[in-house]
N, C-alpha and C positions, 0 to 999 in steps of 0.2 A: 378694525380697519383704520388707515390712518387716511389726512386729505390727498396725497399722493396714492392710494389704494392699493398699498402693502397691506398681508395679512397676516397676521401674527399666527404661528401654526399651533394647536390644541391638542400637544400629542395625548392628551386625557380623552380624546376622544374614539384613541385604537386600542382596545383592550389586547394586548399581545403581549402574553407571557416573556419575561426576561432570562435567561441562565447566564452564570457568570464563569468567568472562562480564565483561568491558570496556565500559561503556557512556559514549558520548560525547556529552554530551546531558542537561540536567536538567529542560528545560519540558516542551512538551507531549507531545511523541513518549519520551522518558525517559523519564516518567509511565509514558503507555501500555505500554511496551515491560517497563518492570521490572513492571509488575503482571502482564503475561501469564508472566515468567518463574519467579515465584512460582507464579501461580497450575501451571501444567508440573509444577511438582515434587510434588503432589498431586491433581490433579485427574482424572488418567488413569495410573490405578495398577496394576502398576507404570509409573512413568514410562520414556521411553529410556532421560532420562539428568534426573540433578539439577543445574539451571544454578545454580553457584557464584557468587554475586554479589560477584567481585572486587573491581572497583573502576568508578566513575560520575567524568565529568571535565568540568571546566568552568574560567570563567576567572574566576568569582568565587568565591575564597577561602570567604568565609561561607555563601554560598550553594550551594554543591557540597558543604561540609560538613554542611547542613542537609538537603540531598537525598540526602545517601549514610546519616545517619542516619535519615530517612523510611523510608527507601525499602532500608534493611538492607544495603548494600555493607560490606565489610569496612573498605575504606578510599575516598580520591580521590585524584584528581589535576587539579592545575592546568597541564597540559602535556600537552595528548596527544601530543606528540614522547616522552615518560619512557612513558604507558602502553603504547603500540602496542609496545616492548620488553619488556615485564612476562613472563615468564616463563610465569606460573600463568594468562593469560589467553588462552582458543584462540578465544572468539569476538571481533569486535571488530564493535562494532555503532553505527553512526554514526545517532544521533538529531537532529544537529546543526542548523542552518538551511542550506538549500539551498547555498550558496556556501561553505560548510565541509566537502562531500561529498567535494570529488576528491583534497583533498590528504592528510588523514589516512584516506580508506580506501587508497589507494597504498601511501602507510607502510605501513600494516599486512597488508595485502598482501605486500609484500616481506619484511616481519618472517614471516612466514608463517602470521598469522593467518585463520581463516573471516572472510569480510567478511558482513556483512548493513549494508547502505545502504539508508534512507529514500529514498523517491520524492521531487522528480526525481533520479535517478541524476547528474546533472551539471547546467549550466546552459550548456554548447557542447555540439559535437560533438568537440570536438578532447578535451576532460576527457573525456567518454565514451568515447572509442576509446582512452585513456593507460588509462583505469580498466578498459578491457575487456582490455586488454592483460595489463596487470599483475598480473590474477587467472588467464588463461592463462596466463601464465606461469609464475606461482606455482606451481598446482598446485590451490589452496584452492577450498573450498566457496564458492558467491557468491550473491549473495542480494538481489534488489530491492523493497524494501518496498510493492508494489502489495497492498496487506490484503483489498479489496473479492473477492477471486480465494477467499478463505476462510471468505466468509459463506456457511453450507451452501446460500440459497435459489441462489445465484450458482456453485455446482460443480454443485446439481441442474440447473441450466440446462445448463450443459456439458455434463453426462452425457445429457441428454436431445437434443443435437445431435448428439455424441458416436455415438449409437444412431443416428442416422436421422432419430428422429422427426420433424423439420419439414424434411425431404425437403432439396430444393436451398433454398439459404439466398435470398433477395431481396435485405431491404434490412435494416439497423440501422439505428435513429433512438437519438437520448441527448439528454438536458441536466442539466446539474450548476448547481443554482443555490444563493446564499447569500445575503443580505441585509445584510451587513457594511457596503459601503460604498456603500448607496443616497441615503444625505445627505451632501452634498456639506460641509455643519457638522459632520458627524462627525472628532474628533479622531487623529489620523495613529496613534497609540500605542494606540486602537481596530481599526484593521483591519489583520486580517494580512499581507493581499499587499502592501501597503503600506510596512510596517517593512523595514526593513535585513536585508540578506540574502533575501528574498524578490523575485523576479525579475518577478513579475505572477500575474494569476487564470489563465493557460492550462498555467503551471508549474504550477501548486500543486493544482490541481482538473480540470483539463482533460488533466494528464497521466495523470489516473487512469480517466477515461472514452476516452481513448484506450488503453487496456491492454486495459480491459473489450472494446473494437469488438475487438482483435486475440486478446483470449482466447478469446470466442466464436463472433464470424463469418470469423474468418481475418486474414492479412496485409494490408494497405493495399498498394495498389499505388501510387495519383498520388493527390494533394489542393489544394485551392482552399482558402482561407482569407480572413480577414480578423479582424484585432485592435481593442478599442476603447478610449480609455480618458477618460472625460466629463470627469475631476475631475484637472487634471493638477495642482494645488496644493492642499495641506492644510495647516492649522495643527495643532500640538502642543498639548497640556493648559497650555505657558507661553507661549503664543501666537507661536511658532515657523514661519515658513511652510517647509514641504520637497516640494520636486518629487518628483512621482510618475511613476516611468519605466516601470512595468509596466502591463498589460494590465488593465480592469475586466471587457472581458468579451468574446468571441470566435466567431464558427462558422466552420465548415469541413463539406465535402461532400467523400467518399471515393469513390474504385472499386478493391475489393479485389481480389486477383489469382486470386479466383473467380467473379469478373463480379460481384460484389452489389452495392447503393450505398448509402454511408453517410453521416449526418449528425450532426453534433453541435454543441450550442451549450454552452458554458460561463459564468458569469455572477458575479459577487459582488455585485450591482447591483439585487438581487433583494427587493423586501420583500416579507414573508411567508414566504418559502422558507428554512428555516434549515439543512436540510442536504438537499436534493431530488436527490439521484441517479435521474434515469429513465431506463428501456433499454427498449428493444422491438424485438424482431427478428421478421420475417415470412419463411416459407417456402411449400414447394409442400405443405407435408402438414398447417401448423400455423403458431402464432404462442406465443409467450411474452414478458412483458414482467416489468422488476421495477423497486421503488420503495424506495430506501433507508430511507425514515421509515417503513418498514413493514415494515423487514427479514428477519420469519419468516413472510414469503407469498408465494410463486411463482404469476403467472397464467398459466395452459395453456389452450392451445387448440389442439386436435389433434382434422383433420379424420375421422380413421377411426370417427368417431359422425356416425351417415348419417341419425337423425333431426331434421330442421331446426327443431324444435318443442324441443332440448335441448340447439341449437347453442351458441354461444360462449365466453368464458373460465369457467375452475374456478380459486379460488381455495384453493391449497393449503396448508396449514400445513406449513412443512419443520422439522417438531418430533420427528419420529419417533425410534427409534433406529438406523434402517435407513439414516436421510440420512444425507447426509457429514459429516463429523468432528462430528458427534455424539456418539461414543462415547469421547471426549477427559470428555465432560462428566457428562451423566448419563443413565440406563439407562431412567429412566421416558418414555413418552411426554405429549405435549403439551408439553414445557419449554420456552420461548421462550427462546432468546439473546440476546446485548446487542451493542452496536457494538463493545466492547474484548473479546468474546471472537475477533471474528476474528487478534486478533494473538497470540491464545495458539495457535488454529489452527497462524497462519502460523510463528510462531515453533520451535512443537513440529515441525512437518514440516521445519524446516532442521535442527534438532540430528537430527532421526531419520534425515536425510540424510547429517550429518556420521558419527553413530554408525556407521551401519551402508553406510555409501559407497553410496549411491543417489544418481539422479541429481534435483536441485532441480526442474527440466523434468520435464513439460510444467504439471504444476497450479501448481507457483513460478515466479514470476519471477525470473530470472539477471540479471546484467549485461547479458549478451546484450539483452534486452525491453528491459532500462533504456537501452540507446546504443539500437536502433530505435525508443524512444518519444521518444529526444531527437530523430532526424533527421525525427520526425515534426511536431514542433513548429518545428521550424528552419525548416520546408517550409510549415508556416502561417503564421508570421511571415512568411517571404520573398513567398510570396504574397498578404500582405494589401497590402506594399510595388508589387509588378510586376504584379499584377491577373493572375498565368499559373497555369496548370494544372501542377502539382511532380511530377516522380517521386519515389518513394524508390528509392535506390539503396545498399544497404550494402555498406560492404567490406570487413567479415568474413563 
């Protein structure tokens, strides 16, 4: 202590495990992903473990050096071939754009780093079974960036199917809509599914409400589909025109391998809807439905209230400290969460996996989810081409 009564801090004094952290990715998932890794390291104390923010990697020089000093990485690299060998890095964590996914989480795999890969897990089926491969064999911790699995109203759901409560399951309904590219004058370097590297709207948003139907009503057994895309040319801001080979916007109809049926529409096509995640599943005992733009309210309706005068949904605040991973954050009740605290969620349950060897399954998504959400997708594609009813068949 000094004569003014500063006191020098002893961090010798917190024995808390460190892991060091690789991040592949400076935009938007980057962003996200370093701020929940920050946030990990105090917010739920003590923490597992303190992610070491090694090094962030990109291919623009100036700009990866601008994001590793934002964003507090020790250092960068312009080569994720040189990082995925970095010694002091055990996670490696692919923020990249989709078509960047299969090759350096591989690498790193092999290097025998934890992988954590952004959704979609691949853009074939063939990257997905090399990428599911190669974390079996490794050994490594694996990890599919499906985030919506970590919003606590969306585990109360689980936990509440989980239990019983909505008896035998019927049917899930969904649609994911966005409003990006509903004018066809809208500039190409505007919308995301759009730009390079990005495969279509059924990859990028449609893979994520297919997680949701298999997290909580179960496995997909066979699917129908069909793909749309209105606006097959765009111009650029220098009046550019570039063809658009992805999807604007999609449904398909399921029958899960517990007889239920499912439906889902996906959309970028959407004005008004700026990030519209809707679910609702019906059973024999109850219903619940949830709404992304509303994130910390769960509606319930659960028949075991036999007065018809006090029937239908209860809209719940999943604010408590009793919800799920809540206790990451803070202790008082009422506190709403935000959209980016799900990836500190997700993020802290992989390292707490890593730390202490538990298994990412069932509440994470593995590679595993990520290769059967791609053959899920393959199977809507294919069927919007041959107009037939798809099995899924996996062969792992």
């Amino acid at each position: 202590m000094t004569e003014n009564g500063f006191h020098t801090v002893n961090n010798k004094n917190y024995d808390i495990p460190k892991i060091g952290i690789g991040m592949l990715g400076y935009g938007f998932m980057g962003k996200a992903h370093s701020n929940a890794y920050h946030k990990i390291s105090y917010m739920s104390w003590p923490p597992v473990a303190i992610p070491q923010l090694v090094a962030i990697c990109g291919r623009n020089d100036k700009k990866v050096e601008e994001a590793a000093v934002r964003y507090k990485y020790q250092g960068y690299y312009t080569d994720w071939k040189q990082m995925v060998k970095d010694p002091s890095i055990e996670i490696f964590d692919n923020g990249s754009s989709d078509k960047m996914h299969f090759e350096p989480t591989v690498a790193a795999a092999k290097e025998g780093k934890h992988v954590f890969c952004e959704k979609p897990l691949a853009v074939s089926i063939a990257e997905a079974e090399e990428m599911l491969l190669a974390v079996q064999q490794s050994g490594v911790k694996h990890m599919c960036g499906f985030n919506y699995r970590f919003i606590p109203a969306v585990r109360l759901a689980k936990n509440i199917i989980e239990e019983g409560k909505l008896g035998k399951i019927y049917q899930f309904t969904g649609h994911y809509f966005h409003p990006f590219g509903s004018d066809p004058e809208e500039k190409v370097e505007n919308i995301w599914y759009a730009g390079p590297g990005h495969p279509g709207v059924l990859y990028g948003i449609g893979s994520h409400l297919i997680d949701i139907a298999r997290f909580l009503a179960g496995e997909i057994d066979t699917v129908m589909g069909i793909t749309k895309n209105f606006n097959k040319t765009r111009f650029d801001s220098n009046g550019k025109k570039h063809a658009i080979a992805g999807d604007e916007c999609n449904a398909a109809i399921f029958e899960f391998t517990n007889g239920a049926l499912g439906s889902i529409e996906t959309s970028c096509i959407a004005p008004g809807r700026m990030n519209h995640q809707f679910w609702e599943i019906n059973g024999s005992k109850g219903s619940i439905y949830f709404d992304l733009e509303d994130l910390n309210h769960l509606h319930v309706c659960l028949k075991q209230n036999n007065r018809k005068d006090l029937s239908g949904f209860t809209k719940i605040l999943v604010a408590e400290p009793e919800h799920p991973y809540h206790s990451i954050f803070y202790p008082q009740p009422g506190i709403a969460l935000g959209w980016e605290d799900s990836f500190v969620a997700e993020l802290n349950h992989f390292i707490d996996c890593i730390i202490n060897n538990k298994s990412v399954e069932p509440y994470g998504a593995t590679f595993y989810d990520g290769y059967i959400n791609q053959l899920i997708i393959d199977a809507i594609e294919k069927s919007s081409v041959n107009g037939k009813k798809m099995k899924i068949a996996a062969e792992f």
